[in-house]
C-alpha positions in Angstrom: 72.3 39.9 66.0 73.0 38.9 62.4 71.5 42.5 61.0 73.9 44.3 63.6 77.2 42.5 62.4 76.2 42.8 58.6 75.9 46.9 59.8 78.9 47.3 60.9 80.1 45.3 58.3 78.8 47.7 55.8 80.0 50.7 58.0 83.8 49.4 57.8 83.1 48.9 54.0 81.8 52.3 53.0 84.9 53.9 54.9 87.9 53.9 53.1 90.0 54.1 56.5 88.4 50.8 57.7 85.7 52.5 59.9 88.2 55.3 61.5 85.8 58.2 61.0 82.6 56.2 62.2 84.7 56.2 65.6 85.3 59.2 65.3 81.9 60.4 64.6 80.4 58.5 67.6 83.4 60.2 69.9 82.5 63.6 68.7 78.8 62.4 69.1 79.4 61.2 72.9 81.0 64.3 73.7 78.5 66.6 72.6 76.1 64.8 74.5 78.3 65.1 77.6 78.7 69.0 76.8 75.1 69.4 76.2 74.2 67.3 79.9 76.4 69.2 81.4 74.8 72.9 79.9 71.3 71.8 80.8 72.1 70.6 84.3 74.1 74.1 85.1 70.8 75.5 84.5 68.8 73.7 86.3 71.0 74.1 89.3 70.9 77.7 88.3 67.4 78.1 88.5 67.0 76.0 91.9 69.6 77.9 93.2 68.0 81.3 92.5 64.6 80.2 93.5 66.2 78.7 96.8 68.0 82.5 97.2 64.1 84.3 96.5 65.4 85.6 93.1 63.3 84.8 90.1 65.0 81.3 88.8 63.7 81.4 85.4 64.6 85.1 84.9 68.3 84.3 86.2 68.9 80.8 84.2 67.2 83.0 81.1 70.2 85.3 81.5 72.4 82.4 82.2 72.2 80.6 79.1 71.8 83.5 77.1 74.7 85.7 77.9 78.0 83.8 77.5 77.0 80.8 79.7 80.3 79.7 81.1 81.3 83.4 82.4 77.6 84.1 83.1 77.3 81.2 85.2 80.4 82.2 87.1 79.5 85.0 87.5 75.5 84.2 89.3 78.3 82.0 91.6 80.3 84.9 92.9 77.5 87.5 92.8 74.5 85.2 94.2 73.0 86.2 97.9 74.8 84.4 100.9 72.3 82.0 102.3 
């Protein structure tokens, strides 16, 4: 516990702002990771969704992520087979 105080400590000290950009490092951090969750489970669905369908799910997520993914991945959901 003592190592983790005498951390942040440091961290507060090393920034002039009093540890203002470390926060904002670990925001920017946390959302990145939110963005990048969010971009992997897309495909995932993606590629379930197109093996569900009888399309070839890796060939589909493949052109998913590779081709503009947000407008791509719109587009698989108003093109996509009716079940």
């Amino acid at each position: 516990m003592y190592s983790l105080i005498r951390l942040a400590t440091l961290i507060q000290e090393t920034s002039g702002d009093g540890g203002m950009s470390v926060v904002m490092i670990i925001i920017a951090a946390i959302i990145v990771l939110i963005c990048l969750a969010i971009y992997i489970a897309s495909l995932v669905w993606v590629y379930r969704d197109a093996n569900r369908r009888g399309k070839s799910g890796i060939l589909v997520a493949l052109l998913v992520a590779l081709i503009s993914w947000p407008i791509s991945l719109l587009v698989w959901l108003i093109i996509r087979d009716k079940v």
